[in-house]
C-alpha positions in Angstrom: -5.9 -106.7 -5.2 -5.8 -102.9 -5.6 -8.4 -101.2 -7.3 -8.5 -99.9 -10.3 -7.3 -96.0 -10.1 -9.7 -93.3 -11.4 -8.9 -90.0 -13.1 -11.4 -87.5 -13.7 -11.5 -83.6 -14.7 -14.7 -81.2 -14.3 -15.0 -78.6 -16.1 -17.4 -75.7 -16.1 -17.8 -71.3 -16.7 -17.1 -69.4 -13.8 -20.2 -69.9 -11.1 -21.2 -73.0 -12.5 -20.9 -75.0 -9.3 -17.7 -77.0 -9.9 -16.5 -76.6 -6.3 -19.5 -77.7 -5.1 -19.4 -80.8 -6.8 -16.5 -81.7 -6.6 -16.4 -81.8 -2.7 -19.7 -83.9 -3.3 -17.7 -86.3 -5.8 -14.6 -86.5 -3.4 -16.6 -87.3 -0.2 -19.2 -89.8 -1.6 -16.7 -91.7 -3.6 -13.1 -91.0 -2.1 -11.5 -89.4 -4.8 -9.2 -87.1 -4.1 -10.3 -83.2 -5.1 -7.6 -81.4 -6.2 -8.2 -77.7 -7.4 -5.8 -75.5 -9.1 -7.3 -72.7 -7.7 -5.9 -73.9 -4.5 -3.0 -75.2 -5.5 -2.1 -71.7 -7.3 -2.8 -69.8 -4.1 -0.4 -72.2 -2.1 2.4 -71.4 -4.3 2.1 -67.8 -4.3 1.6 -68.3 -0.5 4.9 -70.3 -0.7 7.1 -67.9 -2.8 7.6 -70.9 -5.2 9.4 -69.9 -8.5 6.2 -71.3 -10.6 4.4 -69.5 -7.9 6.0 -65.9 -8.1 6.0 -66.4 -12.2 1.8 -66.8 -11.4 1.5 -63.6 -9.6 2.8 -61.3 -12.0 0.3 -62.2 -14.4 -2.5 -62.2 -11.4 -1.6 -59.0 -10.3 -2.1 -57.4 -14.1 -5.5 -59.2 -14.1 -3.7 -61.2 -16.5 -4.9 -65.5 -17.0 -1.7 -67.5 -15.9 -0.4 -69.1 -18.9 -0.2 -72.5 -19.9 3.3 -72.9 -19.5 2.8 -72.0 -15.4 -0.2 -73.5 -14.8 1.3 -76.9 -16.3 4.7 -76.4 -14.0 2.4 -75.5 -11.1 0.5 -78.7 -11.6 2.0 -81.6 -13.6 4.2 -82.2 -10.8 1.7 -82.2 -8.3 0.1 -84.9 -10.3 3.2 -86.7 -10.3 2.9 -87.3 -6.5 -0.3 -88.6 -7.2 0.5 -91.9 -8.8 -1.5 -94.6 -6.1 -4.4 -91.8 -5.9 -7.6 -91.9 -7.8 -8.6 -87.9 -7.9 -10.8 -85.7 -9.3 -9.3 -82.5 -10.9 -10.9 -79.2 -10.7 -10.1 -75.7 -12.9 -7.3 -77.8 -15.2 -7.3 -78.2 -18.1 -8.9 -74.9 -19.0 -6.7 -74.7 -22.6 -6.1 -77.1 -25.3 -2.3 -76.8 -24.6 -3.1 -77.6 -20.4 -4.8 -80.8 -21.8 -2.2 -82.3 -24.3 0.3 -81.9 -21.4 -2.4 -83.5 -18.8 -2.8 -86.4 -21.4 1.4 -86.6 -21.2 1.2 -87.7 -17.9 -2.1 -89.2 -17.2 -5.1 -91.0 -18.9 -8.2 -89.6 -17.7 -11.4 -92.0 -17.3 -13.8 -89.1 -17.3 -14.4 -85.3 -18.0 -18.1 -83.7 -16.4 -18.6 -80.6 -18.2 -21.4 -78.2 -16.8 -23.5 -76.2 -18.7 -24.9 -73.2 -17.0 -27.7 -70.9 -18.6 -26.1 -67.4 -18.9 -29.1 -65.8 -16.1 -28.1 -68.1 -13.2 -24.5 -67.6 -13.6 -25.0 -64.0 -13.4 -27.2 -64.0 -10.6 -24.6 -66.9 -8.7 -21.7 -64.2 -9.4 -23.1 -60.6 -8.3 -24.0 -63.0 -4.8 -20.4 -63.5 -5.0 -18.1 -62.9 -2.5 -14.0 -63.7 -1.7 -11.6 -63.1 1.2 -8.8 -62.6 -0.4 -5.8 -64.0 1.7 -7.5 -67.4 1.4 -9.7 -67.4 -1.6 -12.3 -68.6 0.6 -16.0 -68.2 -1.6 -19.1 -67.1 -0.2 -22.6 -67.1 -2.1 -24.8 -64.7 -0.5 -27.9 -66.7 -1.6 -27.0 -70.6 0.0 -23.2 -70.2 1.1 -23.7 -67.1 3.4 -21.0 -66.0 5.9 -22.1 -65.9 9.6 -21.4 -62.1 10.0 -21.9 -60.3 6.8 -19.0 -59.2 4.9 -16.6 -60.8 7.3 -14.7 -64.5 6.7 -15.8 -66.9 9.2 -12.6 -68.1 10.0 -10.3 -64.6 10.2 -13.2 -62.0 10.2 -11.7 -60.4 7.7 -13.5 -58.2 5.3 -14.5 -60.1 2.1 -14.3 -58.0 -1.1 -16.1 -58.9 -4.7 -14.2 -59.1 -7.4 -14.3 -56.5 -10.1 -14.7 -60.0 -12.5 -17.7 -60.6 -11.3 -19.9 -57.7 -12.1 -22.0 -58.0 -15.5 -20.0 -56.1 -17.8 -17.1 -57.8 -17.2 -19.0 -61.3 -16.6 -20.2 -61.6 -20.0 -16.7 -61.2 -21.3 -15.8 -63.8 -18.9 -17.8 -66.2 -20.1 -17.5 -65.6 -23.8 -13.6 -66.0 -23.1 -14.5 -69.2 -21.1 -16.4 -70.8 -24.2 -13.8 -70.2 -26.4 -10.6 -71.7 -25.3 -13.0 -74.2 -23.4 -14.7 -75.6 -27.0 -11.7 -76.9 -28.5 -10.7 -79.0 -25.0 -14.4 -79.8 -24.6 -14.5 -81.4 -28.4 -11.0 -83.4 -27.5 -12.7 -85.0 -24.7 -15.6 -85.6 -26.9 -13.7 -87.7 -29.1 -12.3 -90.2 -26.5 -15.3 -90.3 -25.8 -14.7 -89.9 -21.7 -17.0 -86.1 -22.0 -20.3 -86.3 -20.2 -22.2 -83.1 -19.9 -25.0 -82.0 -17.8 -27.2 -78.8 -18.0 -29.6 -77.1 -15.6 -29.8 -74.4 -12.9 -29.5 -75.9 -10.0 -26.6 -78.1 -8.3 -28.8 -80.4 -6.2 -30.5 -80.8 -9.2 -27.6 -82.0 -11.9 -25.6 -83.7 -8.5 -28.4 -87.3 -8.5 -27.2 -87.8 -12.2 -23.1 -86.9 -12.0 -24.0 -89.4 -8.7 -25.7 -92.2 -10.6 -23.0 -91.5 -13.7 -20.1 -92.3 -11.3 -21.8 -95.1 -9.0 -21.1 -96.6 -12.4 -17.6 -95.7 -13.2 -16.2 -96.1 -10.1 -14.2 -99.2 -9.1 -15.9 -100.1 -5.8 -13.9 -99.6 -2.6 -13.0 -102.6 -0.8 -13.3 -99.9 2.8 -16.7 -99.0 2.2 -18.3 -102.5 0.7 -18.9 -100.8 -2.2 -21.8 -98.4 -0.3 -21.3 -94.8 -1.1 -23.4 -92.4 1.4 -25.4 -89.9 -0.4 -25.0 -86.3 0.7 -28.2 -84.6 2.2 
């Protein structure tokens, strides 16, 4: 008998760690990660029409707008019927959401809450290449020549969002149109949130969380192995 499928979103500000964790979630429990950070950068890669529609608004330092992010992605989900994933930077409105719920019922939403000082501090260690959107993080993600992407040796810039003045604006923005998604969640009761400063230090309870969620996988005997 198949295993029950398992649909869950994470949500967080920028610099909160969500990539992080969710390559933790995907390899200890075999969920799927999906990111629309990445899948945004393979459609402007791709000269797709939802794609080329993205990079307008990206190129006037504009946010993409619901109406493109949900034709960049719904139908990525679609594919992903037999998959149990975990979805990474969508929803970030309440319009994204109502359109995910149209397609899917989620199981679960991680929301991470960040104290304003360490996301700072995460974001000025910040830097991108910019023909991937490979991240480094000066502090524990270093690259292994400084300022150059490990894999092209490229320069690696850092983004004009990420210095204070515009970081608090970020973040402010962030809370805003996250609240009202964050409080739909809430009451489904799926939301679980979890606050602190440090990802290896949230990661034991998202772990223990989930090693309780989780249908077991009949490929592993139910054993999931812990990340260092």
């Amino acid at each position: 008998m198949m295993a029950k499928l398992f649909r869950a979103v994470i949500m967080g500000p920028p610099g909160s760690g969500k990539g992080t964790i969710s390559e933790r979630i995907a390899q200890s429990f075999g969920l799927k990660h999906l990111s629309s950070g990445d899948f945004l950068r393979e459609n402007i890669a791709a000269n797709t029409e939802a794609g080329v529609l993205a990079k307008t608004y990206i190129e006037r330092g504009l946010m993409v707008p619901d109406h493109v992010m949900t034709r960049l992605l719904l139908p990525r989900l679609e594919e992903m019927t037999r998959h149990s994933w975990l979805m990474d930077g969508f929803p970030c409105t309440l319009a994204q959401a109502k359109a995910l719920n149209s397609t899917c019922d989620l199981d679960l939403v991680i929301s991470l809450n960040i104290p304003y000082e360490t996301l700072k501090d995460r974001l000025s260690d910040r830097w991108i290449h910019l023909a991937s959107g490979r991240v480094y993080n000066m502090g524990f993600n270093p690259p292994r020549v400084q300022g150059r992407d490990d894999l092209s040796g490229e320069p690696l810039i850092q983004h004009d969002n990420d210095q204070p003045e515009a970081l608090v604006s970020r973040l402010r923005h962030y809370k805003d149109v996250a609240k009202p998604v964050i409080d739909l969640y809430k009451s489904k009761g799926i939301l679980h949130t979890f606050s602190g400063t440090e990802t290896d230090r949230i990661w034991p309870y998202i772990n223990s969380l989930l090693s309780t969620k989780i249908p077991s996988r009949p490929e592993t005997d139910t054993q999931h192995i812990p990340l260092p």
